[in-house]
C-alpha positions in Angstrom: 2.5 3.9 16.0 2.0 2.8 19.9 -1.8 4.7 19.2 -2.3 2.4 16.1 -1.4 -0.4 17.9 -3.2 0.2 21.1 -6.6 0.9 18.8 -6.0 -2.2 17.2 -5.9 -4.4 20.5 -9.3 -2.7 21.7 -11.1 -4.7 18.8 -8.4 -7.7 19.3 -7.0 -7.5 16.0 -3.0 -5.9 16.8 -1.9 -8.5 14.6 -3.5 -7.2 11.4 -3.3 -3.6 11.0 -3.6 -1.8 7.8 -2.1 1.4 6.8 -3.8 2.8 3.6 -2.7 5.7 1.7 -3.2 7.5 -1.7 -0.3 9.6 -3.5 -1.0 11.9 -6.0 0.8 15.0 -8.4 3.2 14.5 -11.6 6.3 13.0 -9.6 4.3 10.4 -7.8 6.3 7.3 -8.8 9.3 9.0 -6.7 7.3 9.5 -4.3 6.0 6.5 -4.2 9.5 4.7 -3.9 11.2 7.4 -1.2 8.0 6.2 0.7 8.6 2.7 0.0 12.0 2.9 1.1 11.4 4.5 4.2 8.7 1.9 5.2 10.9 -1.0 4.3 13.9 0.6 6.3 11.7 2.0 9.5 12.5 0.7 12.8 9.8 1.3 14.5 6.9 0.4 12.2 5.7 -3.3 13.4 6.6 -6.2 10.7 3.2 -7.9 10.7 1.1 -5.3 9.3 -0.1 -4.4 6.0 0.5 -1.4 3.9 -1.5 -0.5 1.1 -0.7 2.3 -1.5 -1.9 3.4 -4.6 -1.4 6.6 -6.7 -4.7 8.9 -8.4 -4.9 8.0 -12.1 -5.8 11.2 -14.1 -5.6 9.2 -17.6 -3.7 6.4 -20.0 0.1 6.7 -19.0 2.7 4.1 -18.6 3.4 3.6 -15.4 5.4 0.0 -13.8 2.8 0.5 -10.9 -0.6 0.3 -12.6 -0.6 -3.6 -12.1 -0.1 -5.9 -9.0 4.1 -6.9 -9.9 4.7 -9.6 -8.0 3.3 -13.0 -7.7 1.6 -12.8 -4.1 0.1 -9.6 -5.2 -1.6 -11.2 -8.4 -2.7 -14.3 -6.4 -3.8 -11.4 -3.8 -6.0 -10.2 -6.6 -6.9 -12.6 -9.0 -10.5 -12.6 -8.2 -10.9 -8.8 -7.8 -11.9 -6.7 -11.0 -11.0 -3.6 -11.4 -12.9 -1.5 -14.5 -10.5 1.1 -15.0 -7.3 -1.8 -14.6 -9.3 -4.2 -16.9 
């Protein structure tokens, strides 16, 4: 994290790093919680920084993720259109 964080300040941004990642296989939900609990619980992972996930869609499913869930995430998003969400 120090090397994320030290990239960050040579473009003066150390306040607004993102971490983007994609998860992806049958189980991914689980995954995508165990990860969620790890980042929430981490230490040493800065508090001011964003973290963006999302999970490879291989068709219609039912899934509690698909959508934004919570209220800053759909005021986040309200402008932004997504074809395959839509």
């Amino acid at each position: 994290m120090d090397l994320i964080t030290l990239e960050a300040e040579k473009y003066n941004n150390k306040e607004n790093i993102t971490l983007n990642m994609v998860i992806e296989g049958p189980d991914y939900e689980d995954k995508y919680d165990k990860i969620q609990v790890y980042l929430n619980e981490c230490d040493w992972l800065p508090k001011n920084i964003n973290i963006l996930t999302s999970s490879i869609d291989y068709g219609p499913h039912e899934s509690i993720y698909t959508r934004p869930q919570s209220y800053e995430e759909r005021m986040i998003l309200k402008d932004y259109y997504d074809p395959i969400l839509s």
